[in-house]
C-alpha positions as CSV (number, residue, x, y, z in Angstrom):
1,X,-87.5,129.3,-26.0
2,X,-87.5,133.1,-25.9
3,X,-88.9,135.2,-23.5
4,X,-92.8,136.7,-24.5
5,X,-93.2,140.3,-26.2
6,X,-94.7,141.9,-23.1
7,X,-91.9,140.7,-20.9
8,X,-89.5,142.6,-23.1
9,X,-88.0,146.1,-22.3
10,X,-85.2,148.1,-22.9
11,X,-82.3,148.9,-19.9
12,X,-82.4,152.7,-18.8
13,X,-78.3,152.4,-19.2
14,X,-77.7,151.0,-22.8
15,X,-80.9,150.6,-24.3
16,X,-80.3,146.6,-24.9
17,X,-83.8,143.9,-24.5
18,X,-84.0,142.7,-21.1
19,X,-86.6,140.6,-18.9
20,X,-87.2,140.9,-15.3
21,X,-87.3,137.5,-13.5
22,X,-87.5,137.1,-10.1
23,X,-84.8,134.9,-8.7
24,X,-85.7,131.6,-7.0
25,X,-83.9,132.0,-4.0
26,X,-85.6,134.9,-2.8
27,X,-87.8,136.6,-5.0
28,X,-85.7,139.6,-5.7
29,X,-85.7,141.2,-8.5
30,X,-83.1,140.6,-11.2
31,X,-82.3,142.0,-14.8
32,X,-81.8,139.4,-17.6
33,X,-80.6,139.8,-21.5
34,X,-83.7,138.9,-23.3
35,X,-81.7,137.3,-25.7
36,X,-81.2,133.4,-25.0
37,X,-77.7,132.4,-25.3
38,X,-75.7,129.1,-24.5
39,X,-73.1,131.1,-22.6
40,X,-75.4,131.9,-20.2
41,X,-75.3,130.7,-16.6
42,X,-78.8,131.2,-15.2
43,X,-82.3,129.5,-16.3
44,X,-85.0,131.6,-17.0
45,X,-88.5,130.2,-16.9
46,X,-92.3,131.1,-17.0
47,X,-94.2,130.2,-14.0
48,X,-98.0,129.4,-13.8
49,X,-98.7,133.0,-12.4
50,X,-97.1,134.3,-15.6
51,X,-94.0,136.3,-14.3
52,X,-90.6,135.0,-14.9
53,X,-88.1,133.1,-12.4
54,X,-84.5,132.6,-12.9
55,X,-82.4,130.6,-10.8
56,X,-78.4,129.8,-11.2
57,X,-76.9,126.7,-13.3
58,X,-75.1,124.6,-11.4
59,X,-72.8,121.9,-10.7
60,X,-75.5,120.2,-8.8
61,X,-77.9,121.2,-11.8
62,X,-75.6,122.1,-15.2
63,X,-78.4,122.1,-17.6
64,X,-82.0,123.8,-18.0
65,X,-85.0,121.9,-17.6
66,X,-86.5,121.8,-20.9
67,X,-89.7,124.4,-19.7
68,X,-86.3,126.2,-19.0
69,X,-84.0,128.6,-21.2
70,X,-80.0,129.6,-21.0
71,X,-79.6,133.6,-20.4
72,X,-77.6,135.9,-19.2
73,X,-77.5,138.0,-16.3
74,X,-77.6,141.8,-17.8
75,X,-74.9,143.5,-15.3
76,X,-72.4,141.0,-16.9
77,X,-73.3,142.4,-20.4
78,X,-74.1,146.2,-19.4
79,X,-71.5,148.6,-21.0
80,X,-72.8,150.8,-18.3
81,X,-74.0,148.5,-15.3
82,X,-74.3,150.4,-11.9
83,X,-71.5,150.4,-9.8
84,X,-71.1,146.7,-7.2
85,X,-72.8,147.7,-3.7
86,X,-71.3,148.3,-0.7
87,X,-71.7,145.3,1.6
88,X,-72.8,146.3,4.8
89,X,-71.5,144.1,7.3
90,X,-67.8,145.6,7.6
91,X,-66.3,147.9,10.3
92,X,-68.2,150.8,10.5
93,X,-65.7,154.2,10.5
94,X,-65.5,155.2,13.9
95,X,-63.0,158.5,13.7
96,X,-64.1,161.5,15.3
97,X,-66.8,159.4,17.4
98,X,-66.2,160.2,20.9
99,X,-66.5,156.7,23.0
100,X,-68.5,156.1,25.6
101,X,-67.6,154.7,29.1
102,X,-68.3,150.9,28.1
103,X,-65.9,151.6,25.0
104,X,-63.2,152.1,27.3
């Protein structure tokens, strides 16, 4: 199953077809080859409100359901795909921070 025309467009980066699904878990927003391939390790479907969800293939869940299809997730395709984020829960730099009495 492939993905409808008007779901289509092109990445700002390298001008390849991608969908946007919005993942399953949380509802954020997610870039995905349009392209279906059986390399792929997410699940891409159409849901009753007409936007796209993808979730993850599992062990728990290896396979697509068959209202399901096999894709890609762009950034692992991207020639040109955004740098990884910064996680935000490390050690914040402290130098030239002058401490305060409870720091002590």
């Amino acid at each position: 199953m492939k993905p409808a025309s008007h779901h289509i467009t092109t990445c700002r980066r390298c001008d390849a077809q991608i969908v946007w699904c919005l993942t399953s878990a949380n509802g954020r927003r997610q870039p995905v080859n349009a392209q279906p391939t059986e390399e792929g390790n997410l699940a891409v479907t159409q849901g009753a409100d007409g936007l796209l969800y993808v979730r993850s293939l599992t062990k728990a869940h290896p396979e697509p359901r068959p209202s399901e299809w096999r894709a890609m997730p762009h950034h692992a395709t991207c020639p040109s795909a955004p740098p990884p984020r910064r996680s935000s829960g490390g050690q914040r730099a402290t130098s030239g921070v002058r401490p305060v009495p409870w720091q002590r």
